[in-house]
Each structure stands twice: as C-alpha cells, then as structure tokens.
Backbone and ligand atoms as CSV (ligand in chain L), in Angstrom:
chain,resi,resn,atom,element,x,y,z
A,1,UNK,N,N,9.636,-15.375,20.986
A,1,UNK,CA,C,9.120,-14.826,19.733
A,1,UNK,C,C,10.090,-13.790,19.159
A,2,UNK,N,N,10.569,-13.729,17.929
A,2,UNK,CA,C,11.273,-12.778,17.534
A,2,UNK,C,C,10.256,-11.782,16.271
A,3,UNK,N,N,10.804,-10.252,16.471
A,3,UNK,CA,C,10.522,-9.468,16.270
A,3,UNK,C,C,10.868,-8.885,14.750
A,4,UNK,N,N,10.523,-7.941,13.830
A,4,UNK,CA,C,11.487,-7.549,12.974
A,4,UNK,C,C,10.391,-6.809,12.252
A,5,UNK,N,N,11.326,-5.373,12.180
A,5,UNK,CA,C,10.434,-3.990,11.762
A,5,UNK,C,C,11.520,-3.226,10.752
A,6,UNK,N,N,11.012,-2.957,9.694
A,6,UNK,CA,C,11.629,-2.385,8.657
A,6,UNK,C,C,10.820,-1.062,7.700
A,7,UNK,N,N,11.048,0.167,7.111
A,7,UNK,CA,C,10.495,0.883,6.629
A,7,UNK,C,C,10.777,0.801,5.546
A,8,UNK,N,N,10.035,0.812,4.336
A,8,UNK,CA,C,10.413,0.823,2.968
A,8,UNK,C,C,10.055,2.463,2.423
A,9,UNK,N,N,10.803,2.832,1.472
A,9,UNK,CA,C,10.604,3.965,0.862
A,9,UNK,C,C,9.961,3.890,-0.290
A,10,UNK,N,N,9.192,5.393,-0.601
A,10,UNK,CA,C,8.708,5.337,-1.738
A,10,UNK,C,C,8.435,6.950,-2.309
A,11,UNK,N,N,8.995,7.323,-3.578
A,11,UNK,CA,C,8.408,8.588,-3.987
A,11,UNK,C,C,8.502,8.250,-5.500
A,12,UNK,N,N,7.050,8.547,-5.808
A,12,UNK,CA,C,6.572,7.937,-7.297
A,12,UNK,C,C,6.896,9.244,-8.016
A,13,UNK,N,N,6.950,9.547,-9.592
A,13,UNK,CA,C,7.305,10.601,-10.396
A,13,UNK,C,C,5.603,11.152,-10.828
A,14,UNK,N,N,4.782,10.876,-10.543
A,14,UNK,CA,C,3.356,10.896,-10.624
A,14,UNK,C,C,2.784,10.602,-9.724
A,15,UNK,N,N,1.220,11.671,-9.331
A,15,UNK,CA,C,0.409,11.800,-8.461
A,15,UNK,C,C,-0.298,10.630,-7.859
A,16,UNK,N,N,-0.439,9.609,-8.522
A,16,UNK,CA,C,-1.250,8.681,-8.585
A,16,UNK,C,C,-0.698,7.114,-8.837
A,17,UNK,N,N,-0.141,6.413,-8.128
A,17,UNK,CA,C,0.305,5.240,-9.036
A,17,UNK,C,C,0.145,3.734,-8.060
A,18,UNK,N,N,0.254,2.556,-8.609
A,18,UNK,CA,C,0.174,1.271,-7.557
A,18,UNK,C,C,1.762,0.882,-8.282
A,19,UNK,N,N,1.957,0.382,-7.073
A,19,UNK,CA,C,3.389,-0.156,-6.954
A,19,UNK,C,C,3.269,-1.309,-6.452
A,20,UNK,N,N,3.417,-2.197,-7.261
A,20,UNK,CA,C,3.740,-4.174,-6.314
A,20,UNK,C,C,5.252,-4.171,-5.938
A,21,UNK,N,N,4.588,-3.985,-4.362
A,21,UNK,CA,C,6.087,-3.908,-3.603
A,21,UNK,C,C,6.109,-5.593,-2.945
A,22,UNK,N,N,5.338,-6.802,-3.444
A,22,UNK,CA,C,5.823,-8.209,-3.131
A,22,UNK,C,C,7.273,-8.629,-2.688
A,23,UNK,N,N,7.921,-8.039,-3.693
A,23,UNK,CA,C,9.402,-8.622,-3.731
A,23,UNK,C,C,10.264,-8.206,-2.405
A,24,UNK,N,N,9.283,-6.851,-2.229
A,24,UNK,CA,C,10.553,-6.232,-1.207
A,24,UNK,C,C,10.208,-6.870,0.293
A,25,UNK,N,N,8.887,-7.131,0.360
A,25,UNK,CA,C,7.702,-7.412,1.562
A,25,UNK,C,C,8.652,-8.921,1.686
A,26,UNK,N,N,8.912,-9.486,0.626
A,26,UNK,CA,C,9.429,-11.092,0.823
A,26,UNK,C,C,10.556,-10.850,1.112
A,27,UNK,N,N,11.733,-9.671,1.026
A,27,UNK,CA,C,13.439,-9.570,0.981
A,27,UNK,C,C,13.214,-9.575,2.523
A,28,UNK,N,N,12.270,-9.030,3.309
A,28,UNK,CA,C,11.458,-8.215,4.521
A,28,UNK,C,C,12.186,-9.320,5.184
A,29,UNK,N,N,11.145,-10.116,4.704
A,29,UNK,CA,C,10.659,-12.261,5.384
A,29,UNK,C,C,11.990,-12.440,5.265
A,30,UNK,N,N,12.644,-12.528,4.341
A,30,UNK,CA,C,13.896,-13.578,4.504
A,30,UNK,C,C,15.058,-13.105,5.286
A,31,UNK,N,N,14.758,-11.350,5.221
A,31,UNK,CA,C,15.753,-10.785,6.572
A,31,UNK,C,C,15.786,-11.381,7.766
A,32,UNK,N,N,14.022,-11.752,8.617
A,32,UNK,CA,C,14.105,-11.682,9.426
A,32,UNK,C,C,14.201,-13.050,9.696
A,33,UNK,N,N,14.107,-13.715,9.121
A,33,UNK,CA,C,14.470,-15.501,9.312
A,33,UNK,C,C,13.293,-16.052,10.166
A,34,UNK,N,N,12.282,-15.152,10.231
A,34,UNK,CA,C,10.659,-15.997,10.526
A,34,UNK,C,C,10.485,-16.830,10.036
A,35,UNK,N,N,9.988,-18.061,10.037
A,35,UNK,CA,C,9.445,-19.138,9.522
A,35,UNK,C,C,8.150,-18.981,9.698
A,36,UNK,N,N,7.222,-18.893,10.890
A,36,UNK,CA,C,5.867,-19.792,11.458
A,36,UNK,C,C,5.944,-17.666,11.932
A,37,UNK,N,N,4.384,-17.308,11.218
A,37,UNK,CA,C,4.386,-16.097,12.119
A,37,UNK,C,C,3.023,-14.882,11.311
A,38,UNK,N,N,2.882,-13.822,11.284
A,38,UNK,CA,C,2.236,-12.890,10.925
A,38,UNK,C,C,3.241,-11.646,10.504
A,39,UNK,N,N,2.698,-11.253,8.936
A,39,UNK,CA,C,3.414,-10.357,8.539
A,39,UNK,C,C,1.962,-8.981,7.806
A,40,UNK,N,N,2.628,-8.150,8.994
A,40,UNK,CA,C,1.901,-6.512,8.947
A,40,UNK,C,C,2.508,-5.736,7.504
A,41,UNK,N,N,2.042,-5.033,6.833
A,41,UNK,CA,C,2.272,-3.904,5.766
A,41,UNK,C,C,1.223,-2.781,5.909
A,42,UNK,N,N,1.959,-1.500,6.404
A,42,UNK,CA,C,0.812,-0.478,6.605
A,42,UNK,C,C,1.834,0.691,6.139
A,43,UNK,N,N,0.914,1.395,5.342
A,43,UNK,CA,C,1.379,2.654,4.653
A,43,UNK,C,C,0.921,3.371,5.700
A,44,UNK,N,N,2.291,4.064,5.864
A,44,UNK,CA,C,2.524,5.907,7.214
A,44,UNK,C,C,1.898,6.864,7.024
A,45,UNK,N,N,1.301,6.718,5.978
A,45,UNK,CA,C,0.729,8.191,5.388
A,45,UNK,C,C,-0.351,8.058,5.239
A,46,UNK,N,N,-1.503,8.843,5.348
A,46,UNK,CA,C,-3.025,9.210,5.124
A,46,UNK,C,C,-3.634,9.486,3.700
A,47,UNK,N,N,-2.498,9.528,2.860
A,47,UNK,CA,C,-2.967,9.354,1.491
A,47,UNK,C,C,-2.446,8.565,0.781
A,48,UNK,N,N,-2.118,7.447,1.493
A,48,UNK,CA,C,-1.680,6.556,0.248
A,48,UNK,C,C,-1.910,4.593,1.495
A,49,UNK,N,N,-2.155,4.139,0.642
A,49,UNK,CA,C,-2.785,2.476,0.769
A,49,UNK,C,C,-1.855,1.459,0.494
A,50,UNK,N,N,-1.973,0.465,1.277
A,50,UNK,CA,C,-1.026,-0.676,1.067
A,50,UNK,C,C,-2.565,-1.802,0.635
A,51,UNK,N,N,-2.695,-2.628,-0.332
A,51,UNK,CA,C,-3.740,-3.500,-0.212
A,51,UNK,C,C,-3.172,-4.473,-0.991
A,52,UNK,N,N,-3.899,-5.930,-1.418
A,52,UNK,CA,C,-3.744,-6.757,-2.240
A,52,UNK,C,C,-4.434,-7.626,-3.089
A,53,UNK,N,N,-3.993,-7.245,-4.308
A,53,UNK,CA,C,-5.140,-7.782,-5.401
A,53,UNK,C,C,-3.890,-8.266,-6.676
A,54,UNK,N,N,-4.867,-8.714,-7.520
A,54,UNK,CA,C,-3.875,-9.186,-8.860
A,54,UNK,C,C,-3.077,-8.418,-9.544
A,55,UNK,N,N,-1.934,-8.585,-9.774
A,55,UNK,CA,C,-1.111,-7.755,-10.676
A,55,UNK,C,C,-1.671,-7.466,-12.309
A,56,UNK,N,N,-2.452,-7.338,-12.770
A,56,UNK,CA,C,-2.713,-7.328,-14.043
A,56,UNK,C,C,-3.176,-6.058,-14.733
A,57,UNK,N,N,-2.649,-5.342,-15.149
A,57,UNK,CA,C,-2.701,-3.669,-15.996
A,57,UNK,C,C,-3.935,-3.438,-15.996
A,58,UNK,N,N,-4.949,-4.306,-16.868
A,58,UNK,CA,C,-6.042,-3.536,-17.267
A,58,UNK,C,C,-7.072,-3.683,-15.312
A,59,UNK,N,N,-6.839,-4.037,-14.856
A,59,UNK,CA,C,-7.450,-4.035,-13.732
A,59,UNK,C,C,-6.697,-2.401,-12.745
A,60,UNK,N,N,-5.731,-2.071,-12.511
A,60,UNK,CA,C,-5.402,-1.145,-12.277
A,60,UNK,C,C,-5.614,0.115,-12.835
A,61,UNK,N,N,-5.804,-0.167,-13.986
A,61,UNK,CA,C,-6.500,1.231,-14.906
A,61,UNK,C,C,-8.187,0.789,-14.234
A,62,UNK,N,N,-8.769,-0.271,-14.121
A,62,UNK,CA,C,-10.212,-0.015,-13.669
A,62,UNK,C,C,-10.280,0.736,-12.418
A,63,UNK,N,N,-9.252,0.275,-11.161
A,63,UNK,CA,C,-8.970,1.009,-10.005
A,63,UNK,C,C,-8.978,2.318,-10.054
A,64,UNK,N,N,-7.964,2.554,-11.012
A,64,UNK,CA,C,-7.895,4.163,-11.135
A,64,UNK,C,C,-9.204,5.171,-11.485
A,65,UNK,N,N,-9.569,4.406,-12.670
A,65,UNK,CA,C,-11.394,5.060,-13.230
A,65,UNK,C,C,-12.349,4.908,-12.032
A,66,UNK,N,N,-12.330,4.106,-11.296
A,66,UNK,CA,C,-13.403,3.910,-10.484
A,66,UNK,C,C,-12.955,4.604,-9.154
A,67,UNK,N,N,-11.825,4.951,-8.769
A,67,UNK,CA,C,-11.450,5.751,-7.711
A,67,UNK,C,C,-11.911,7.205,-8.161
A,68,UNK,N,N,-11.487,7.369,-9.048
A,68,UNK,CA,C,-11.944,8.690,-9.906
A,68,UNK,C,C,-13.030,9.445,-10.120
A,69,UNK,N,N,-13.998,8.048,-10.503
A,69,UNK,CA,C,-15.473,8.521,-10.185
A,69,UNK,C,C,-16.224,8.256,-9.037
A,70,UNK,N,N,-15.596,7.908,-7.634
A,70,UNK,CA,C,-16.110,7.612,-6.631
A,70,UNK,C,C,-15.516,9.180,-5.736
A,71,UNK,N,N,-14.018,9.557,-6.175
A,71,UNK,CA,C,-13.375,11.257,-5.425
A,71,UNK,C,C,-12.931,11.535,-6.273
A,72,UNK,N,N,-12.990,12.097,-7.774
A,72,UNK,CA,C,-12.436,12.881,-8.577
A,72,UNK,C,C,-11.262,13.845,-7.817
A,73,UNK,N,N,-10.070,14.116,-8.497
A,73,UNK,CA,C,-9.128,14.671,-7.652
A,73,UNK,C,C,-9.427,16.338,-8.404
A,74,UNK,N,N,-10.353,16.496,-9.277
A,74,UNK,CA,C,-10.823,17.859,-9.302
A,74,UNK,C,C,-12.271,18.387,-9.685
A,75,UNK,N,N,-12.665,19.414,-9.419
A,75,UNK,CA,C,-12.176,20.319,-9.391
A,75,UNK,C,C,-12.009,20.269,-7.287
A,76,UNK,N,N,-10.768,20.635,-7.507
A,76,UNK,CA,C,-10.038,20.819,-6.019
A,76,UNK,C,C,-10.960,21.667,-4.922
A,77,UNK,N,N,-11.985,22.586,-5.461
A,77,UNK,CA,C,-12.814,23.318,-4.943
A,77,UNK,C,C,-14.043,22.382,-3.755
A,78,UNK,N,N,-14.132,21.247,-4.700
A,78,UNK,CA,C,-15.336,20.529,-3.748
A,78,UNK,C,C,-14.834,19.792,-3.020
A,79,UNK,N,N,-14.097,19.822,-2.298
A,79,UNK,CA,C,-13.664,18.930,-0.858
A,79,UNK,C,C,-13.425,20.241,0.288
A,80,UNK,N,N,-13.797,20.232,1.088
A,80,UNK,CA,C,-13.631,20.989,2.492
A,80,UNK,C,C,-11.802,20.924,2.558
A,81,UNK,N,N,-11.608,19.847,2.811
A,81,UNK,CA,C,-10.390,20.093,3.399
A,81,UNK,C,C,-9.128,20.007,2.653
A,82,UNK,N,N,-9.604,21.105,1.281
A,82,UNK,CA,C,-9.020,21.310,0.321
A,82,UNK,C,C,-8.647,23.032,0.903
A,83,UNK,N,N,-7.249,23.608,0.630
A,83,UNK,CA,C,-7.511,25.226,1.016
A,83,UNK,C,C,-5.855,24.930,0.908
A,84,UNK,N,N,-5.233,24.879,1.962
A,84,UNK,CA,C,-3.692,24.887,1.795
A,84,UNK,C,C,-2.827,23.731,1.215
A,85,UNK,N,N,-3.565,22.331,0.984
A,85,UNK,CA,C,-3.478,21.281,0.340
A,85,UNK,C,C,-4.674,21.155,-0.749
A,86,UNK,N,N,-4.363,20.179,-1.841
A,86,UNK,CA,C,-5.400,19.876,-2.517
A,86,UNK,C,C,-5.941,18.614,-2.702
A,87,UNK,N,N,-5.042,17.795,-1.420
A,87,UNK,CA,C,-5.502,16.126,-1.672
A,87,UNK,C,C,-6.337,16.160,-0.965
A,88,UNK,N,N,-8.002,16.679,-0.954
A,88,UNK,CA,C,-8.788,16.150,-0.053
A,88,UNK,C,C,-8.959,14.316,-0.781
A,89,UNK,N,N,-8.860,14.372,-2.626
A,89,UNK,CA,C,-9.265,13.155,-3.077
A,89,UNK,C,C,-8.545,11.827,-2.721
A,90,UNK,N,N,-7.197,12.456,-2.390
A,90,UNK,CA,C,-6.215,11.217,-1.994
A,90,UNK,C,C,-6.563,10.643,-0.828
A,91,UNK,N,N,-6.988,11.517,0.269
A,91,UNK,CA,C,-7.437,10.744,1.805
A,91,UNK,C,C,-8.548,9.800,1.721
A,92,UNK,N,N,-9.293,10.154,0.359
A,92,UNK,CA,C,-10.709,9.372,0.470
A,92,UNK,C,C,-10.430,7.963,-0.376
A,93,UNK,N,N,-9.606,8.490,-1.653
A,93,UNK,CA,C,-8.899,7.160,-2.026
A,93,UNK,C,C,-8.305,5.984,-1.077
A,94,UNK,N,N,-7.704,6.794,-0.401
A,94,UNK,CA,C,-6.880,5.745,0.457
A,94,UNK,C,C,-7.643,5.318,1.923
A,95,UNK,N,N,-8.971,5.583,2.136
A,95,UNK,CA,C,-9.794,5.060,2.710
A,95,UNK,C,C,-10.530,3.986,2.342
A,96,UNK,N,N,-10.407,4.312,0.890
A,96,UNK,CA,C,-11.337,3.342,0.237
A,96,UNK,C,C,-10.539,1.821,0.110
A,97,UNK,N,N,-9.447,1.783,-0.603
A,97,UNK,CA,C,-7.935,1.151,-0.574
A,97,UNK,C,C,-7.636,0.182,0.711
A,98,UNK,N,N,-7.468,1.177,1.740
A,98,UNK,CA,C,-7.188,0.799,2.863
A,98,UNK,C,C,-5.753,1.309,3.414
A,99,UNK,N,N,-5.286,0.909,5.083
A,99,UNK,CA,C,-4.271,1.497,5.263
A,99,UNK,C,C,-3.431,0.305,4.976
A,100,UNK,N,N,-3.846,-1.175,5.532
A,100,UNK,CA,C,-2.752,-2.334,6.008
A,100,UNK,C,C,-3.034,-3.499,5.202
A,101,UNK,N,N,-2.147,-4.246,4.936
A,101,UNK,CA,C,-2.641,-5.788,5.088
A,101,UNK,C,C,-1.661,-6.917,5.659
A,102,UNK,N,N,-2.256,-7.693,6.221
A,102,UNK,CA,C,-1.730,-8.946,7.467
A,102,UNK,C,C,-1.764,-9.959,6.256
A,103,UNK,N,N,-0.510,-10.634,6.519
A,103,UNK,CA,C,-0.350,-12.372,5.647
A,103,UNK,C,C,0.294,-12.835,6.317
A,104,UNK,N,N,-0.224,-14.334,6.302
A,104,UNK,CA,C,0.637,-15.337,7.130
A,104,UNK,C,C,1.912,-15.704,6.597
A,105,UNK,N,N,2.721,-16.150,7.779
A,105,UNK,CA,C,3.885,-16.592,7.022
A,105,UNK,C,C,3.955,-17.994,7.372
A,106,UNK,N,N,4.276,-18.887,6.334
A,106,UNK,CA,C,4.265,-20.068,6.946
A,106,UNK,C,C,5.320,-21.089,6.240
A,107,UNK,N,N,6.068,-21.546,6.813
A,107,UNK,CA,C,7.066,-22.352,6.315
A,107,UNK,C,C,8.810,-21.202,6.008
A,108,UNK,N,N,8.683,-20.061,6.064
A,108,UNK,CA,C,9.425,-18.931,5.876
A,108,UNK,C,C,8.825,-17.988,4.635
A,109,UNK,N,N,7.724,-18.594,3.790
A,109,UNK,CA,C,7.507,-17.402,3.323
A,109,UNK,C,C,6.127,-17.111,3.490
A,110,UNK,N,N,5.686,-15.701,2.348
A,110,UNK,CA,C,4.254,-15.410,2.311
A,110,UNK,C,C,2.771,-16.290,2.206
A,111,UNK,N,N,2.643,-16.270,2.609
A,111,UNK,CA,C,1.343,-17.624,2.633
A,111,UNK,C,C,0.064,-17.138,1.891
A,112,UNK,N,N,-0.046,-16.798,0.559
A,112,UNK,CA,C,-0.745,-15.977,-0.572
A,112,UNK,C,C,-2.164,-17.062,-0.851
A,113,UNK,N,N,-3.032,-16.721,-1.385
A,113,UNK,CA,C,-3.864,-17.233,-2.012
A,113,UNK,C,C,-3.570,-16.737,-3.689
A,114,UNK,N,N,-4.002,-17.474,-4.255
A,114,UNK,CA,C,-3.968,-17.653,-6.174
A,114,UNK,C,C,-3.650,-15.976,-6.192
A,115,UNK,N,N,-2.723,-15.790,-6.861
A,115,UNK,CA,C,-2.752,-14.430,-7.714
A,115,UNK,C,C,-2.343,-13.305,-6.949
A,116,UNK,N,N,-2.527,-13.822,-5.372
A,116,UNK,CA,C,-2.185,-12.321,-4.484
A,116,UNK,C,C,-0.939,-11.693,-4.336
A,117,UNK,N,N,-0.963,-10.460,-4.617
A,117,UNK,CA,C,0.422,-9.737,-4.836
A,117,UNK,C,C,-0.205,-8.220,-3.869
A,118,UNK,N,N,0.901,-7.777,-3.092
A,118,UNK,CA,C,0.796,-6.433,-2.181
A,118,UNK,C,C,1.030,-5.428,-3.106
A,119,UNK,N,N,0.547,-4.690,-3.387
A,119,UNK,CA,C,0.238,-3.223,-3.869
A,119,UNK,C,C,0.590,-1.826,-2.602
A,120,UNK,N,N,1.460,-1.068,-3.080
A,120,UNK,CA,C,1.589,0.039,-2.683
A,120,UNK,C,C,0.745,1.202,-3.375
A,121,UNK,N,N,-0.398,1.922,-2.777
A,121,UNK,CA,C,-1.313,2.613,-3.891
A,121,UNK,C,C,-1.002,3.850,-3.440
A,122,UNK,N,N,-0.536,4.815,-3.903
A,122,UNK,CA,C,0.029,6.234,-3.891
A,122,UNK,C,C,-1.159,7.088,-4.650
A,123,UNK,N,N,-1.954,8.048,-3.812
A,123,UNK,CA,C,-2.709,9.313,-4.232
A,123,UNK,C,C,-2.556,10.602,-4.475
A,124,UNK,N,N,-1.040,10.476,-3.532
A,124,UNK,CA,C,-1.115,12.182,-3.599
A,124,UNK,C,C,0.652,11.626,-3.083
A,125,UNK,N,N,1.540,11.709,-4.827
A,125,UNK,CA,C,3.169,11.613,-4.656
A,125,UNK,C,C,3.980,12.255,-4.945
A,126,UNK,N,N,4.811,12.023,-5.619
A,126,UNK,CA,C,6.012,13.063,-5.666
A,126,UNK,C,C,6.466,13.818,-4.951
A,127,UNK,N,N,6.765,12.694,-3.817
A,127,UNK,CA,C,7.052,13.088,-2.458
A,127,UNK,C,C,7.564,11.991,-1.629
A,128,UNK,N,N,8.591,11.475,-1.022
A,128,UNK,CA,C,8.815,10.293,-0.161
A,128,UNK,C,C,8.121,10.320,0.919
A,129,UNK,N,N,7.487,8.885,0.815
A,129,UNK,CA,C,6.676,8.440,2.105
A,129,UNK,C,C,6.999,7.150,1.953
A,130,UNK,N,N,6.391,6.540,3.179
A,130,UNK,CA,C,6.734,5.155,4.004
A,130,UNK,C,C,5.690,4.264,4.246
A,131,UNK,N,N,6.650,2.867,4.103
A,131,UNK,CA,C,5.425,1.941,4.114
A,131,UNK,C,C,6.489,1.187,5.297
A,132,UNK,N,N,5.042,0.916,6.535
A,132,UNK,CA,C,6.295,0.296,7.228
A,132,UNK,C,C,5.762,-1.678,7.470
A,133,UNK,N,N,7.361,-2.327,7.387
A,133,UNK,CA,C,6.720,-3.782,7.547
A,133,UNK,C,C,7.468,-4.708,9.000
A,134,UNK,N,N,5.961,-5.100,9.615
A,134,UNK,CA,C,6.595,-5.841,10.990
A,134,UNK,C,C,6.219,-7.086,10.466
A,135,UNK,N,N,7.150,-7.972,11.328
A,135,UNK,CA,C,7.076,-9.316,11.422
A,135,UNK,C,C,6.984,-9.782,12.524
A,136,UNK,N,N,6.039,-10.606,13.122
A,136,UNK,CA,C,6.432,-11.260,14.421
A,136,UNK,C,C,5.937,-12.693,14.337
A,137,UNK,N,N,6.836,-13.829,14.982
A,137,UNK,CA,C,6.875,-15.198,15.299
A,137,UNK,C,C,7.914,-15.755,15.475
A,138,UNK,N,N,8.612,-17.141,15.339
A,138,UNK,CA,C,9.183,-17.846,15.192
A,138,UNK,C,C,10.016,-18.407,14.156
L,1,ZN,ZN,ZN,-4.625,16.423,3.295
C-alpha cells in the first residue's frame, strides 16, 4: 500500500470565507500516483472546516447567514470562552461545518457525486493555517 501526506496552506484577507480547494486536493491525487484508494482532507485548526457541497455563490452567502444566526460572531461578550480570544463563534461554526471529509479514489481520481466540490471554510483568518491531505492505497 502506498502512502502520501501533504499540508496545504491557507491565510484568507477576511475573517470568514469558503475556499474550493478541489483543484489542489486533485494536484494532491496526481502527486501521489494512487489509483484504487481513500482520500482524507482535515483542517488543523479548531476554527476552521474542510466539508463538501456545491460551488454556487448564492448558497454560500446562505451558509454564511445561517451560521450567523445559529453563533453570531458578536457581541463577543456572550460566549464563555471569549476573554483573551474572541472566536468563541468560529469553534462553533466549525463544529457545525465539520473537521474532515473522506472521498474515494477510483481509477486515479476523485470519485465525486453530481456537483461535489471540497470547501475550505475559514471562521476566524487572517492568519495561516493548515489543511492537511492523506492518501492511502494502490
Ligand atoms: Zn478559541
């Protein structure tokens, strides 16, 4: 079985943003010359989400409104583990989000259903953090 682990970077110019990192997740695949196998994507950080849904604008602005009114990122006062940081809203975002997502690989590439594209979801940025991607199979 061969192996193959890579970290991708990321520091957005804004607090809040989704990033379709597909392209890079596939540069990932064709590095490692997997064909037949399972491919991991998990964001390093506690405030920010790797997940996968459709690329389409007005759906990401719904994400955003509805993250918003599920942990408003203010007033900064009502989260506990708000005091020397103020992302208590980003940890809960990115709970909600998630940390990982698993896709098959099959034939050498991503093995997607209709429309699916990987999202990098950033809560709390302007700051480099890491998304890291394993591969393992054949
Ligand atoms: Zn925190």
């Amino acid at each position: 079985m061969k192996t193959y682990r890579k970290e991708l970077y990321f520091n957005t110019s804004v607090r809040r943003q989704f990033v379709n990192i597909t392209p890079q997740v596939a540069e990932c695949l064709a590095e490692s010359g997997i064909k037949e196998g399972l491919c991991l994507v998990n964001a390093m950080h506690i405030t920010a989400s790797v997940f996968i849904n459709d690329n389409e604008m007005g759906l990401h602005q719904d994400f955003e409104t509805w993250l918003e009114k599920l942990a408003p990122e203010q007033p900064y006062s009502q989260y506990h583990h708000n005091g020397t940081e103020n992302n208590g809203d980003a940890h809960l975002k990115r709970t909600i989000m998630g940390r990982e997502v698993v896709v098959a690989v099959t034939g050498g590439v991503l093995d997607f259903g209709p429309w699916e594209q990987i999202f990098y979801g950033e809560f709390d940025g302007k700051r480099k953090k890491r998304v890291l991607v394993k591969i393992i199979g054949e």
